[in-house]
N, C-alpha and C positions, 0 to 999 in steps of 0.2 A: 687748783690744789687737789691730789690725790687724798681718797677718802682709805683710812684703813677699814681693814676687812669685816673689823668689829661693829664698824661706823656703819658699812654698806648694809649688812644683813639686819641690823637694830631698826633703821630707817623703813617708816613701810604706814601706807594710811592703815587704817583702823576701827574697826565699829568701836564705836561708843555706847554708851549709856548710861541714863540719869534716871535716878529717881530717890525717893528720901523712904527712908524707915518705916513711918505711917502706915495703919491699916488705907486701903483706898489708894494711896499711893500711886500715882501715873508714871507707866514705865515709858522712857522716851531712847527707842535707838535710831544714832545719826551717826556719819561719816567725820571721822577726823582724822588726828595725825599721831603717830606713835615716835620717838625722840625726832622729831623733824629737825632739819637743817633751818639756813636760814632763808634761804629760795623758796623750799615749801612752804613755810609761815607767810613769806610775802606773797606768794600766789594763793594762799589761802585766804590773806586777807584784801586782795584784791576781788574774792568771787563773794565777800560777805555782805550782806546790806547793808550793815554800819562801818563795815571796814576799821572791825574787832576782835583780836580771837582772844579769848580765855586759854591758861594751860595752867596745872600742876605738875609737880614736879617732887619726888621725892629723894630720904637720904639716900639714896645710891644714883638719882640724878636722869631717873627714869621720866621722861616729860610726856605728856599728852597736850594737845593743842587742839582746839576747835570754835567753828564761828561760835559767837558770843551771842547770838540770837539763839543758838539750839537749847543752852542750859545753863546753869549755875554752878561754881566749885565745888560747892558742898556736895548737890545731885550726881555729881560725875564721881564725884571721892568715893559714895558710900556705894554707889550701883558698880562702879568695878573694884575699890578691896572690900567695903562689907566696914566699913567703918564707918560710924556714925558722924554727919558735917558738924563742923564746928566743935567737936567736942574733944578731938583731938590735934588741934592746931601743930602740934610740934614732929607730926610724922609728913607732913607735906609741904610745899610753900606753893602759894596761889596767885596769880599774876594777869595781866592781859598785855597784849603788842596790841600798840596803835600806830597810826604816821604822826609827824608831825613836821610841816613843812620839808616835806617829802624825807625823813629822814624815820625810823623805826624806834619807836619810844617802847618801853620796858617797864612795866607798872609792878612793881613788886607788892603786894597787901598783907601779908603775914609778916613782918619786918621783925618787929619786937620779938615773934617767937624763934621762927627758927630761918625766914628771912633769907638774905642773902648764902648763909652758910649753904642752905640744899640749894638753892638755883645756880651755882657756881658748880656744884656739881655735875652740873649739864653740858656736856661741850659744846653745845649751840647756844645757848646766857651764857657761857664762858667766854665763846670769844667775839657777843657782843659787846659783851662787859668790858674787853678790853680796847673796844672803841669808843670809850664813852670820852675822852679827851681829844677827838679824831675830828676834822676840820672837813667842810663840805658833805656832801653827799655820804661819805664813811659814819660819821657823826655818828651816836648813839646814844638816845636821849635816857635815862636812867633816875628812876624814881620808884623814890621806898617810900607807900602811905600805911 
């Protein structure tokens, strides 16, 4: 499948960084992923030790992904826009990819607020989403807690 050109250029790893508001506060920067495909997420979650990656995703569909051993949603939210974790739930939605019986599960955790509407707007949760009916290895496991 040909990626458009908007696709190529947005795709690209990425410094991260977490850390929470607090005085003292530990700043942590790691390697991740800036709107990844879905190649990138599974080879990212093939190099993680739990074979876990956390991302958010905001309204415009902007995602980061990273192993799940380096940070927390909140820590990642507030260290790159400067917004406080948890306190504004409805400008992000928070998630993790895992396997599951070799097929890519999709943990959606912000559901109630704002939930599926901003992860749809990701075209990589987009057009996992639209495998979630899809038989075999296509499969896509989809869960809103």
């Amino acid at each position: 499948m040909m990626k458009s050109f908007k696709q190529h250029i947005t795709e690209k790893t990425a410094k991260l960084s977490a850390t929470y508001g607090y005085k003292g506060a530990k700043w942590d920067d790691f390697r991740g992923l800036e709107n990844p495909t879905e190649r990138e997420i599974v080879t990212l979650m093939a190099k993680t030790k739990f074979k876990e990656v956390r991302w958010v995703s905001d309204a415009k569909g902007k995602m980061w992904a990273w192993d799940a051993d380096d940070a927390l949603h909140g820590a990642v939210i507030f260290a790159q826009t400067g917004i406080e974790p948890d306190v504004d739930d409805k400008r992000y939605v928070k998630g993790s990819f895992k396997t599951s019986n070799g097929n890519i599960k999709v943990i959606v955790y912000n559901h109630q607020t704002v939930g599926s509407n901003f992860a749809l707007k990701n075209k990589t949760l987009k057009a996992l989403a639209k495998r979630i009916n899809s038989k075999g290895e296509e499969r896509v496991y989809w869960l809103e807690v």
